[in-house]
N, C-alpha and C positions, 0 to 999 in steps of 0.2 A: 673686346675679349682680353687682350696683352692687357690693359689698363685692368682690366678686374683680377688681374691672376698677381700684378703687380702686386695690389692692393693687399690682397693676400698674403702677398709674402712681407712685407713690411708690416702686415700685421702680426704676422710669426716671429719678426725679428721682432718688432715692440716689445711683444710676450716674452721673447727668450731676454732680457735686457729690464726684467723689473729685478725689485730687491732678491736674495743680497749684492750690493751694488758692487761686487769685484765680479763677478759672471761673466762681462765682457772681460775681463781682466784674464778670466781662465776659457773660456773660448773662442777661439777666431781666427783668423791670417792676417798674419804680419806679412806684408810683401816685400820679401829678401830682393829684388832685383840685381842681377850680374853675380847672386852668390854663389860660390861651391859647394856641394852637398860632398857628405864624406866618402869618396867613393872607395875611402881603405877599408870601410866596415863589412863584416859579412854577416848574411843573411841564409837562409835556408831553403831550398826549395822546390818544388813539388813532389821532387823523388826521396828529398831527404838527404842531399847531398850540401855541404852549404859551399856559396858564395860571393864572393866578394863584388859588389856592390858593381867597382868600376868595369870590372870586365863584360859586365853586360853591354856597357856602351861601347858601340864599334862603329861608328864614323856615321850615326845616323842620329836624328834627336829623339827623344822619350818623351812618353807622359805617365808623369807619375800620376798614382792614386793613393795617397793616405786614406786608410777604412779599417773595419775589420771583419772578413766574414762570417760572423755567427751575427752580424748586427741584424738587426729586427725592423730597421727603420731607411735610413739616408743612404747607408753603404750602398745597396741593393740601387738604390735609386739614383744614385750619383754614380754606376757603374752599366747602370741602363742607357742612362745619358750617354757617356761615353761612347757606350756602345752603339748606340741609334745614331752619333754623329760620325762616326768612321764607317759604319756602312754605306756612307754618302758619299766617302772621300775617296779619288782615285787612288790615291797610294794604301799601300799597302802593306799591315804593323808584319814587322821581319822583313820587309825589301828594303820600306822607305822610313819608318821609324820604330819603335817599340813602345810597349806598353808594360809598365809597373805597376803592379800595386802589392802594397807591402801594409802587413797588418802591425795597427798600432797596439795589440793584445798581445803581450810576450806570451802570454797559454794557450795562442792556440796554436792546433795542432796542425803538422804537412798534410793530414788526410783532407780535411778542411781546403785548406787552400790548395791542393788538386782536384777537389770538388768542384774549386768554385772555377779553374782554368779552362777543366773539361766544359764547364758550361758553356763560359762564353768563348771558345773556341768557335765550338758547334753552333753556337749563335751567329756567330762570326759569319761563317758560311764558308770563307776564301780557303782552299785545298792549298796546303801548305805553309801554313802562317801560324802554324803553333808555335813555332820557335822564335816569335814578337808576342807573345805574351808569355809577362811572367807574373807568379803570385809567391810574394814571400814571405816567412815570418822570420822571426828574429828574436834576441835577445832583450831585457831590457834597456843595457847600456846605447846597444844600436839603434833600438827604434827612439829613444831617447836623444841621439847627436843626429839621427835621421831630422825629425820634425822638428828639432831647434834649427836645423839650416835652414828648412822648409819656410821656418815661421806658422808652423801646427801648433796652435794649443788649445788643449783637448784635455780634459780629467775623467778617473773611474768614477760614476754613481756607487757608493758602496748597497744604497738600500735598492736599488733596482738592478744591480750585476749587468748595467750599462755603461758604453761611455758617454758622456756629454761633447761634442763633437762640431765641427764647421763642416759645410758644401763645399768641392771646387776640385781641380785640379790643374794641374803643372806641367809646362812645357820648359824641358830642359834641352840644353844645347847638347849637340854631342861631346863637348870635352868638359860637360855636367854640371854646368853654370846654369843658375835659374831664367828662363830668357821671359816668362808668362804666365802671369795666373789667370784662369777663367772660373769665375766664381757661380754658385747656385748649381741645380742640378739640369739643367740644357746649354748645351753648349753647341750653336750653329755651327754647322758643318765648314759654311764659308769663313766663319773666326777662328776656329781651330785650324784650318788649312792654311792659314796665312800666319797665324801664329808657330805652326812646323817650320814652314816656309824661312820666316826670321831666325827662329833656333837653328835650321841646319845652314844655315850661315853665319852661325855665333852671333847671332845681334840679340841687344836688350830689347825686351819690349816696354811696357808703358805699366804703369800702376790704373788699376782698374776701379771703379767704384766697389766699396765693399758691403754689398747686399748680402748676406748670407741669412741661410735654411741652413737654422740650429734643433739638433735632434730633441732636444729639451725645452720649455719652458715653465716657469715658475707661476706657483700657485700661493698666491698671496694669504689665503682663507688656511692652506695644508702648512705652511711653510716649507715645501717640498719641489722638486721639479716635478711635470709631469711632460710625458710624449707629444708634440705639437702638430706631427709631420702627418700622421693619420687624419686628422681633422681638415687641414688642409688640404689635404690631397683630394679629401669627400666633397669638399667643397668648388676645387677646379674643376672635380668633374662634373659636378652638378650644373656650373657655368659653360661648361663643354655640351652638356645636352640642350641647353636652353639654349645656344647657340646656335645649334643644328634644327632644332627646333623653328626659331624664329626669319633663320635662313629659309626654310623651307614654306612657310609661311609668307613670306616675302617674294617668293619666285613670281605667281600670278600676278602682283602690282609691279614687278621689272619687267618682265615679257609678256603683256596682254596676247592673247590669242589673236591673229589677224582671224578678220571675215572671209 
């Protein structure tokens, strides 16, 4: 099953990686390790109030999320993720670490990104951990020296009012040093928690393979990108029922009925 979903996704990435041959040039992560993100720049956030970047970090590590929430595709999914692996994790974001996500869209709007906090708050479940997440937008200059520290890069689709975009996110130290990247849209609970683990002790971690789930690929026939990540998704899950399926068809030859 992990081997068919692999397959999957490396065929996603193939497709996202045909002509015009600078496409990986303009999408993907760069893995900054031990770098500084700017934490003099300010940002805006939910209420409408801006700020500045480094005050959010107070002596615990972060994970960021570069997205944007009106996105139609990967954000949502790569924030699912997130979310699905911290409700596995004993600590807990506002005790033990925080969560960011800051939109790479300088238009959109604070109502937006307290839309989307509300949500996963309440997803969240934990009574009293709204104050470990935050959702923020920004300017162009910031979100700009933002994802160059990151190593984001991401361009606007003008003909589809998308952006073309990488998977993944960012365990940063608390004195906002890059400690980890975890790339794709699952992220085990057991890797992220050792990955906090090494950040709120300031330590580097490791460069990762870079498999990424790109929001776009190209269509050789249009000369255009088109959406990849719906196809794929149809297709794990279709691997998902056939799965369950064959499981359950397999029970009677593992456990014979005794006499």
């Amino acid at each position: 099953m992990k081997a068919a979903l692999l397959a999957l996704l490396l065929a996603a990435q193939a497709s996202a990686t045909l002509p015009p041959e600078d496409f990986e040039k303009r999408v993907g992560f760069d893995q900054h390790l031990d770098k500084s993100l700017p934490l003099e720049e300010t940002f805006t956030d939910t209420t409408g109030r801006p700020v500045r970047l480094g005050n959010i970090f107070g002596g615990k590590p972060v994970i960021l999320v570069l997205a944007y929430f009106r996105c139609p595709n990967l954000c949502g999914i790569v924030l699912n993720g997130l979310l699905h692996s911290v409700r596995e994790l004993k600590a807990s974001a506002g005790t033990d670490y925080d969560v960011i996500a800051v939109s790479i869209d300088p238009s959109e709007p604070t109502s937006r990104a307290a839309d989307k906090k509300a949500s996963y708050v309440l997803r969240y479940g934990r009574p009293g951990t709204s104050g470990g997440w935050h959702f923020l937008t920004g300017g162009p200059a910031a979100i700009e020296r933002l994802t160059g520290a990151v190593g984001y890069r991401y361009f606007y689709d003008e003909a589809s009012g998308q952006f073309a975009h990488p998977s993944g996110i960012v365990v940063v130290t608390p004195q906002g040093r890059i400690s980890q990247y975890l790339l794709g849209i699952e992220y085990p609970p057991q890797d992220l928690s050792h990955a906090l683990q090494k950040a709120s002790r300031g330590e580097r971690g490791f460069l990762v393979r870079s498999l990424l789930l790109l929001c776009f690929h190209y269509n050789p026939e249009t000369g255009k990108y088109s959406l990849a990540i719906t196809r794929v998704l149809q297709a794990a899950g279709a691997l998902t029922v056939v799965a369950l399926i064959s499981g359950i068809l397999l029970l009677p030859h593992r456990y014979p009925r005794r006499p």
